[in-house]
Structures are given as structure tokens and as C-alpha cells.
ChimeraX commands (.cxc) that place a marker at each C-alpha (Angstrom):
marker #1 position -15.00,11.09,-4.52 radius 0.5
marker #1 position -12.67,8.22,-4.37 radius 0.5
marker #1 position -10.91,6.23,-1.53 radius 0.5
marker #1 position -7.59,5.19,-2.55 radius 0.5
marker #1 position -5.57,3.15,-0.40 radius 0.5
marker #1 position -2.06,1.74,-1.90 radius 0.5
marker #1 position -0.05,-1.48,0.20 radius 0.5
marker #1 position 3.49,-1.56,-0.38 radius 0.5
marker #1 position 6.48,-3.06,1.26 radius 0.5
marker #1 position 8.99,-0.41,2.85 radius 0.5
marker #1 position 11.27,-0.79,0.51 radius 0.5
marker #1 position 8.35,1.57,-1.91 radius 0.5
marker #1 position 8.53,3.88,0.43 radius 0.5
marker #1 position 9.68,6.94,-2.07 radius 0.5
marker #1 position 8.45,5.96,-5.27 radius 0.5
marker #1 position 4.86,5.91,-3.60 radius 0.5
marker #1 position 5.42,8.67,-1.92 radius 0.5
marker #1 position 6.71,10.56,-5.50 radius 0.5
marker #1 position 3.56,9.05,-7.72 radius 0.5
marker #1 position 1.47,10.93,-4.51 radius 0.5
marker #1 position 3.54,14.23,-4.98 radius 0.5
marker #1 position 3.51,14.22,-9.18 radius 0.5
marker #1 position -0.22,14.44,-8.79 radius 0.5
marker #1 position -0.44,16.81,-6.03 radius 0.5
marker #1 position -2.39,14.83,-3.31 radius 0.5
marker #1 position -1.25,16.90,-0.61 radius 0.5
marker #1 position -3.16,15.41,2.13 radius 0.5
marker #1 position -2.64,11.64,2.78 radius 0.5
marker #1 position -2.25,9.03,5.67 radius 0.5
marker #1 position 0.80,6.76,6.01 radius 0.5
marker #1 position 0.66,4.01,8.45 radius 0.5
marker #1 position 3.48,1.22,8.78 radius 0.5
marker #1 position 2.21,-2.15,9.15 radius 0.5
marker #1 position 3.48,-5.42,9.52 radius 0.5
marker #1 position 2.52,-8.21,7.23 radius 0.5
marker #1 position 2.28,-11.89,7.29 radius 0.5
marker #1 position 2.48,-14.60,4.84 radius 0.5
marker #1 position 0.55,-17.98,4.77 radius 0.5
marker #1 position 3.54,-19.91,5.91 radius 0.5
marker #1 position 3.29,-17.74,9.95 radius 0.5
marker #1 position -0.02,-19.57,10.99 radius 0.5
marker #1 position 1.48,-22.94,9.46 radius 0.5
marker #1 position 4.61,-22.81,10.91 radius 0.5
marker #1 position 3.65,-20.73,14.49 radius 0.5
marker #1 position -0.36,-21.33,14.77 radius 0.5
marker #1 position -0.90,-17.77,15.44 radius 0.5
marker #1 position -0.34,-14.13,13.83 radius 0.5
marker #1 position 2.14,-12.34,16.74 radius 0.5
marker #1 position 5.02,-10.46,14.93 radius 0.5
marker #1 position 7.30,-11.43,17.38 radius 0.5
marker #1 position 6.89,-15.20,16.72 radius 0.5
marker #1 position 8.34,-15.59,13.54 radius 0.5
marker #1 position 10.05,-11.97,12.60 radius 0.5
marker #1 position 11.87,-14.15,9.34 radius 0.5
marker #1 position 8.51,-14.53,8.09 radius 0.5
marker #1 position 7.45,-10.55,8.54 radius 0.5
marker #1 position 7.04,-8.32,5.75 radius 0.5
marker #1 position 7.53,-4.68,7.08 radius 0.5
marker #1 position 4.77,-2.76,4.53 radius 0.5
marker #1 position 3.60,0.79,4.58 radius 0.5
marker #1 position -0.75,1.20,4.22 radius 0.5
marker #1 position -1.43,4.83,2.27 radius 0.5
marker #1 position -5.16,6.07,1.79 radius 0.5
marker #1 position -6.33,9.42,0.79 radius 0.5
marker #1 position -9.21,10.69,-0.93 radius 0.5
marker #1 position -9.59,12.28,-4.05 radius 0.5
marker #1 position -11.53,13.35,-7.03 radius 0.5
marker #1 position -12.32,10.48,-9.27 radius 0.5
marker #1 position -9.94,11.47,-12.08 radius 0.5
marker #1 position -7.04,11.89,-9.46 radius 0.5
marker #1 position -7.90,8.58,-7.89 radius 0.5
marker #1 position -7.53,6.86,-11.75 radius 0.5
marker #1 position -4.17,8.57,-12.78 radius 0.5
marker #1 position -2.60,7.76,-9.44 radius 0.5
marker #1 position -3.88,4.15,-9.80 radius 0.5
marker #1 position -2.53,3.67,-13.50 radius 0.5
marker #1 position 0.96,4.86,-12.32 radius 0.5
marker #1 position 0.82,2.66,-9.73 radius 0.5
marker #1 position 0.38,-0.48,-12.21 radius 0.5
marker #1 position 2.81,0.62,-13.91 radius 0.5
marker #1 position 5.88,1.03,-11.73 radius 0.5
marker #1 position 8.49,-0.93,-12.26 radius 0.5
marker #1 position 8.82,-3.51,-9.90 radius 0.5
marker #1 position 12.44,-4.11,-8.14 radius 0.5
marker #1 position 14.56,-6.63,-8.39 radius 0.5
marker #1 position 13.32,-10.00,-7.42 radius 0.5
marker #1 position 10.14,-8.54,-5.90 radius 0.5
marker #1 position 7.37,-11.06,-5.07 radius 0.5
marker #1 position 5.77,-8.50,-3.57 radius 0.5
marker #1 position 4.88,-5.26,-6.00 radius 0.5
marker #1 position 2.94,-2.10,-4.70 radius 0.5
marker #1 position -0.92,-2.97,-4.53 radius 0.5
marker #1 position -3.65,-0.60,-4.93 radius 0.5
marker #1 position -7.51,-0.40,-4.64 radius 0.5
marker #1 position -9.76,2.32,-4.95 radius 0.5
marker #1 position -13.70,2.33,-3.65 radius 0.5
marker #1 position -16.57,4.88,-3.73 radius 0.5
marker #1 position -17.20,7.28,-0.95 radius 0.5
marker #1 position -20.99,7.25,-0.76 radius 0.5
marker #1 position -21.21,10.32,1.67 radius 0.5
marker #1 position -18.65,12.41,3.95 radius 0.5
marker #1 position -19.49,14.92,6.32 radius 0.5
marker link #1:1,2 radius 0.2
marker link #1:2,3 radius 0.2
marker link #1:3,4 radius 0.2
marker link #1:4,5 radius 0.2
marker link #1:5,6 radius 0.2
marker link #1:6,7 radius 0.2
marker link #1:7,8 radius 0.2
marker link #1:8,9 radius 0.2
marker link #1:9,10 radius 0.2
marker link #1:10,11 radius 0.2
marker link #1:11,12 radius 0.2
marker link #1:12,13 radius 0.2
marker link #1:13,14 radius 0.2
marker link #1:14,15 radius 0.2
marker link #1:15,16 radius 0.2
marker link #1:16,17 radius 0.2
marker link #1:17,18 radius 0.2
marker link #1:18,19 radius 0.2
marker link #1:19,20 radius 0.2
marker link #1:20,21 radius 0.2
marker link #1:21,22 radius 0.2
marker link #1:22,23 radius 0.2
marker link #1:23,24 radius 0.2
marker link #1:24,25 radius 0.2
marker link #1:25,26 radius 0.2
marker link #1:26,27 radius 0.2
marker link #1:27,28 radius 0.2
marker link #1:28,29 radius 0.2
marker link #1:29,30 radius 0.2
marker link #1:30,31 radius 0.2
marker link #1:31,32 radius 0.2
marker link #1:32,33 radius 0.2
marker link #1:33,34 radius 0.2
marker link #1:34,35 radius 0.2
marker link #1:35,36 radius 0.2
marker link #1:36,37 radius 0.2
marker link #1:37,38 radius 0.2
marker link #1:38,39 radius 0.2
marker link #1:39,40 radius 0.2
marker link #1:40,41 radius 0.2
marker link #1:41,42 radius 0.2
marker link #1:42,43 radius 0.2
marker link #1:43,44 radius 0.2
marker link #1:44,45 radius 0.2
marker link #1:45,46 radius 0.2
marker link #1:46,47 radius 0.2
marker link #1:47,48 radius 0.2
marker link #1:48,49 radius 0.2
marker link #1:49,50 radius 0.2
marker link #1:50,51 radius 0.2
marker link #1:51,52 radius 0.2
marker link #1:52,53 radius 0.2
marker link #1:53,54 radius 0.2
marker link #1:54,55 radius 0.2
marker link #1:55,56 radius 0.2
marker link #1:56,57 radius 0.2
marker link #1:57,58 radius 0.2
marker link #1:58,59 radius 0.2
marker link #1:59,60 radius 0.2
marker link #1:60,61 radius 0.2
marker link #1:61,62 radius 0.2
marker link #1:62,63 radius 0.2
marker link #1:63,64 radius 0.2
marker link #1:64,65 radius 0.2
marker link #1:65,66 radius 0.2
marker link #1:66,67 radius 0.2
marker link #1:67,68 radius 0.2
marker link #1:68,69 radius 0.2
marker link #1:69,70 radius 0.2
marker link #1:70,71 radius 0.2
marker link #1:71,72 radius 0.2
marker link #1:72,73 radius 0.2
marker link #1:73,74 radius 0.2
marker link #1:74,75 radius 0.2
marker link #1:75,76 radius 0.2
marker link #1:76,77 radius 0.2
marker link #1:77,78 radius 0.2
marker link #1:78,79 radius 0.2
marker link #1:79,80 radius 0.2
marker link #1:80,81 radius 0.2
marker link #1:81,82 radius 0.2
marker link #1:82,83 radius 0.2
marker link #1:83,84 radius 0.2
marker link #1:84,85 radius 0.2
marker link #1:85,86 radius 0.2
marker link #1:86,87 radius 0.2
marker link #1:87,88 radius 0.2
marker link #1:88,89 radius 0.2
marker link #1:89,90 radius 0.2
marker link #1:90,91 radius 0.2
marker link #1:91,92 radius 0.2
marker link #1:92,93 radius 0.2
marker link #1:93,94 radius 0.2
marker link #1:94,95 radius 0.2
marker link #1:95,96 radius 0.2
marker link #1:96,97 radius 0.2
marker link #1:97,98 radius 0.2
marker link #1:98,99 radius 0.2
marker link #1:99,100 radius 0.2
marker link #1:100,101 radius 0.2
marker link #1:101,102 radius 0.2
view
């Protein structure tokens, strides 16, 4: 068994969502996050969203987990999706063993 979890900004939303339906993972978590660059502690000294909401990044956090040769085809389409129009910020992914589950 695989963890996958999959970072995206918002605007990913439904093509993650669609490379998750295409391979059938029916169950999976979706939690909105809000991200920060480098320049927030520079410019502000601390991390709150509501200090700097220019320099926020509104993402979306997806795990699930899956057989190992789910967790592989839903990683390769997610290197491969096409990335949006001056996006600095593409869909990440990373997968890790699950030693044990109960």
C-alpha cells in the first residue's frame, strides 16, 4: 500500500480531481490550505494569512491510499499534466510506503 498525497493550487482543482476519478480512487481526502512563499516571513516576519493575503497561494492538499500500481499510474499522470498558462506553480505529488494500517 501506498500513501499518495498531491499539492496543487485551486486553480487544479478539476483536473486533479478527474486524474483521481479516471483511475477509480473512490475514497480520498481534500483539504484546502493556504500557502506561503519565501518573500511572507521577509517582508511580514511571521506566517499569519491575514498579514500579507497578496503573497497567499490558496492550494488544495489530496491524500488517499492505494495499491502500489494505482499509486504509480496516478503519479505519472500527474507529471504529465499540462501545466496552465504562466504557472510557477504546477501540481506536486509524492507518494510513501504504508508500513502497517489497522
Amino acid at each position: 500500500m501506498k500513501l499518495i498525497g498531491l499539492m496543487s493550487l485551486s486553480d487544479y482543482k478539476n483536473e486533479i480531481r478527474e486524474v483521481l476519478k479516471r483511475h477509480k480512487v473512490h475514497i480520498y481526502s481534500e483539504v484546502d490550505i493556504v500557502g506561503h512563499t519565501a518573500d511572507t516571513l521577509r517582508k511580514y516576519g511571521w506566517w499569519s494569512s491575514s498579514s500579507a493575503p497578496d503573497e497567499n497561494l490558496y492550494s488544495t492538499l489530496y491524500f488517499t491510499i492505494v495499491e502500489k500500481d494505482l499509486a504509480e499510474a496516478v503519479m505519472n499522470d500527474i507529471s504529465e499534466m499540462p501545466q496552465k498558462e504562466d504557472d510557477d506553480h504546477p501540481p506536486r505529488a509524492f507518494m510513501v510506503n504504508i508500513e502497517k494500517m489497522v
